[in-house]
C-alpha positions as MATLAB code, in Angstrom:
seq = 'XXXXXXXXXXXXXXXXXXXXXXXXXXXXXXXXXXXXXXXXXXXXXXXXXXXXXXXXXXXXXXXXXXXXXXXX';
ca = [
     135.460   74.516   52.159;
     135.382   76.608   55.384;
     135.078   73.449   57.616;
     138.468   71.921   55.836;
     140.164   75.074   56.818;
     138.811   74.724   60.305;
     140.069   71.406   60.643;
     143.600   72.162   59.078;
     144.279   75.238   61.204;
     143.285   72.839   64.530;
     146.059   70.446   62.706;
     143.294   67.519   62.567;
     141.867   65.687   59.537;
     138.467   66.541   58.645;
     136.691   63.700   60.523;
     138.235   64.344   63.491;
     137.331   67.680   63.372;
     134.189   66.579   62.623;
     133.229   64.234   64.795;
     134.982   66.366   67.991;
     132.543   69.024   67.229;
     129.214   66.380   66.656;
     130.068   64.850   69.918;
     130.590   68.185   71.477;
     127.277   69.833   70.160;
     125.363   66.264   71.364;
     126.922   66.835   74.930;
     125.363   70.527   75.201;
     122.312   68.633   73.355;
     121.418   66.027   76.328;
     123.003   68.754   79.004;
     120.018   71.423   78.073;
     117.169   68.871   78.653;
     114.470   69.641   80.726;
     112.282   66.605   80.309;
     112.946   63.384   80.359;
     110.767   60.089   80.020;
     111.385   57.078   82.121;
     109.983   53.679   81.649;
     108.254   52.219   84.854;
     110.944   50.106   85.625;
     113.239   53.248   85.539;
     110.837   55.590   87.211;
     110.904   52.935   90.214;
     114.295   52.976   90.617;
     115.051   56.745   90.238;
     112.039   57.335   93.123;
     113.826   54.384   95.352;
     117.100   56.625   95.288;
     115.517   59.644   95.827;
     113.820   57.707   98.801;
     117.264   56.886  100.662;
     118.212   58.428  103.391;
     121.127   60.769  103.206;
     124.620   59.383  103.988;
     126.892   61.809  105.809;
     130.313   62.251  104.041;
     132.966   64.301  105.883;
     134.876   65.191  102.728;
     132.236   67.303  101.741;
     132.355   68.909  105.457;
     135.844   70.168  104.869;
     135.141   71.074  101.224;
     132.082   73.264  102.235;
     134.052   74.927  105.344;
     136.761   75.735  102.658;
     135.887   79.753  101.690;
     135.227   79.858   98.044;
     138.022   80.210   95.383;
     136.038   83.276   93.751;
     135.867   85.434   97.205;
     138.311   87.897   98.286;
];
């Protein structure tokens, strides 16, 4: 069986194997949705944060004035 192979050569048992991959392929799963549905309750409470007004945070000052670790 191809996937007992797979899980020998990564020196794990089969469910491990197994279940590493599941949980990986659920993560890019949920990561490439574009729609969600909120209840009302939810829906309030995601437009309430969106509502707040921005808080300044001077870590992310000196972060941004940083140059970028992919520019020569």
């Amino acid at each position: 069986m191809v996937i007992q192979r797979a899980a020998e050569a990564s020196h794990e048992t089969l469910t491990d194997y197994v279940v590493r991959h599941a949980v990986s392929a659920a993560k890019n799963d949920l990561a490439d949705r574009r729609y969600f549905e909120l209840d009302e309750a939810a829906w309030t409470e995601f437009q309430a944060l969106l509502d707040r007004p921005a808080v300044h945070k001077p870590a992310l000052d000196k972060l941004f004035a940083q140059p970028e670790p992919w520019a020569d």
